[in-house]
C-alpha positions in Angstrom: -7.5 -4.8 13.5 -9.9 -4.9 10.8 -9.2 -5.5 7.6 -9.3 -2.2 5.1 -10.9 -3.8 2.2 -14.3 -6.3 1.6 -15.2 -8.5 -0.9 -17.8 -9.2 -3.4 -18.3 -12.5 -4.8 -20.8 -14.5 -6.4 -19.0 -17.7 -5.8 -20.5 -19.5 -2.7 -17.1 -21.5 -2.0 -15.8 -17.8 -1.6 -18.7 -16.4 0.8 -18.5 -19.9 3.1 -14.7 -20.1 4.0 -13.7 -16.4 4.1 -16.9 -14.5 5.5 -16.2 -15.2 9.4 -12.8 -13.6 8.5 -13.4 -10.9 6.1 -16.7 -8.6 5.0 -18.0 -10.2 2.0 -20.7 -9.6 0.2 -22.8 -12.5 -1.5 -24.5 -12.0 -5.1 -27.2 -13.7 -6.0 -26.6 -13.5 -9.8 -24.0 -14.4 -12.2 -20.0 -13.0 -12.7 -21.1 -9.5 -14.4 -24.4 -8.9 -11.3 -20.5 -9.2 -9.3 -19.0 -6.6 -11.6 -21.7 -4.1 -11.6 -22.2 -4.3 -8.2 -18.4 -3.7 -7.9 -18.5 -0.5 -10.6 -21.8 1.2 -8.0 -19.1 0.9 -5.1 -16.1 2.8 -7.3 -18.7 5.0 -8.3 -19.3 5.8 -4.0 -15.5 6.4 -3.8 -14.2 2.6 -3.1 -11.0 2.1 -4.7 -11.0 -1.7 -7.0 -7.9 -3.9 -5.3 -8.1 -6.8 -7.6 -8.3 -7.0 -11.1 -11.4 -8.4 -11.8 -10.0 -10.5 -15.0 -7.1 -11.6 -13.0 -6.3 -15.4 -13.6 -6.0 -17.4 -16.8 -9.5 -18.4 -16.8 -11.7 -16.6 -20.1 -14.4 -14.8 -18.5 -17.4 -16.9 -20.7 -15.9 -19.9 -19.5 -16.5 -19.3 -15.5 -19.7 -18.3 -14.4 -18.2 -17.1 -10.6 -16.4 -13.9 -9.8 -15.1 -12.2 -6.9 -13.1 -8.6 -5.9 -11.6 -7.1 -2.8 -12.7 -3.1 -3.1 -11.2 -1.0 -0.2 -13.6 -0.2 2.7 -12.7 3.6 3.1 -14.2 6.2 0.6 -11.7 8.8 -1.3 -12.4 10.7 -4.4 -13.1 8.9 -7.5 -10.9 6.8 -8.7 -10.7 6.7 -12.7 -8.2 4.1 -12.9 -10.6 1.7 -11.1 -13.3 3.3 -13.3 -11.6 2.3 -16.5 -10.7 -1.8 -15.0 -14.2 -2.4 -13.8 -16.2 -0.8 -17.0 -13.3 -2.8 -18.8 -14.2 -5.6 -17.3 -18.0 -5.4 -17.7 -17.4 -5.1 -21.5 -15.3 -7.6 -21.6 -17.4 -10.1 -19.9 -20.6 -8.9 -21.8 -19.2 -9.6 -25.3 -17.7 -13.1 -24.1 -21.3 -14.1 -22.0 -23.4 -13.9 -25.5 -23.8 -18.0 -25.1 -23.5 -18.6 -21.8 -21.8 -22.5 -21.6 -23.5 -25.0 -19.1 -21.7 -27.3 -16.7 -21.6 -30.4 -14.8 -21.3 -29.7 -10.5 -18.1 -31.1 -10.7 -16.9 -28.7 -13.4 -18.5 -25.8 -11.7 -16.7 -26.8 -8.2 -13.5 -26.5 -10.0 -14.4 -23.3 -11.3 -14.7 -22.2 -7.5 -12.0 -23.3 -6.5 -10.2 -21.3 -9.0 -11.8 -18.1 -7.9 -11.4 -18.7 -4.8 -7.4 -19.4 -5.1 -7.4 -15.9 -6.7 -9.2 -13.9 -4.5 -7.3 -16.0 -1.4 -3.9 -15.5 -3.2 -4.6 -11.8 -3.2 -5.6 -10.7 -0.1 -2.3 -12.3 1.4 
């Protein structure tokens, strides 16, 4: 049986382990293009499963993001509304000087998501 949700995720540690098991979609952009992307799918009646700011990591200090958003469409759901426009704002006011990163730095950094997003699909 199919799983009832999908995943959007800029993080490619994310989209290479966990997309011959689950739907996910792959951003080409940075943690917000993931948010965005996330608020047009609420907006088409996809309910947000995962709190997008989930972890302990600050969002202007990770440049990967990822979310589980159900598969079925209902009616709009405003309290996913209000996280994911949260969320945007949130990352928008923290992403005003974007930090750069060794590789080693920015594998830890998806490791971290990925741990999330693994941690709550379970």
């Amino acid at each position: 049986m199919a799983p009832n949700f999908f995943i959007v995720t800029n993080n490619q540690l994310v989209h290479k382990e966990l997309k011959d098991i689950y739907q996910v979609e792959f951003i080409e952009g940075n943690h917000i293009e993931v948010l965005v992307k996330g608020r047009d799918y609420i907006h088409q009646g996809h309910t947000l499963l995962t709190h997008p700011l989930a972890g302990s990591v600050k969002p202007n200090e990770t440049p990967y993001k990822t979310i589980a958003i159900t598969t079925d469409k209902q009616e709009l759901d405003l309290n996913s509304v209000e996280i994911i426009s949260n969320s945007i704002q949130v990352c928008e006011k923290f992403s005003l000087n974007p930090k750069e990163y060794p590789e080693e730095v920015l594998e830890d950094f998806m490791e971290i998501d990925y741990s999330l997003i693994v941690n709550a699909i379970k």
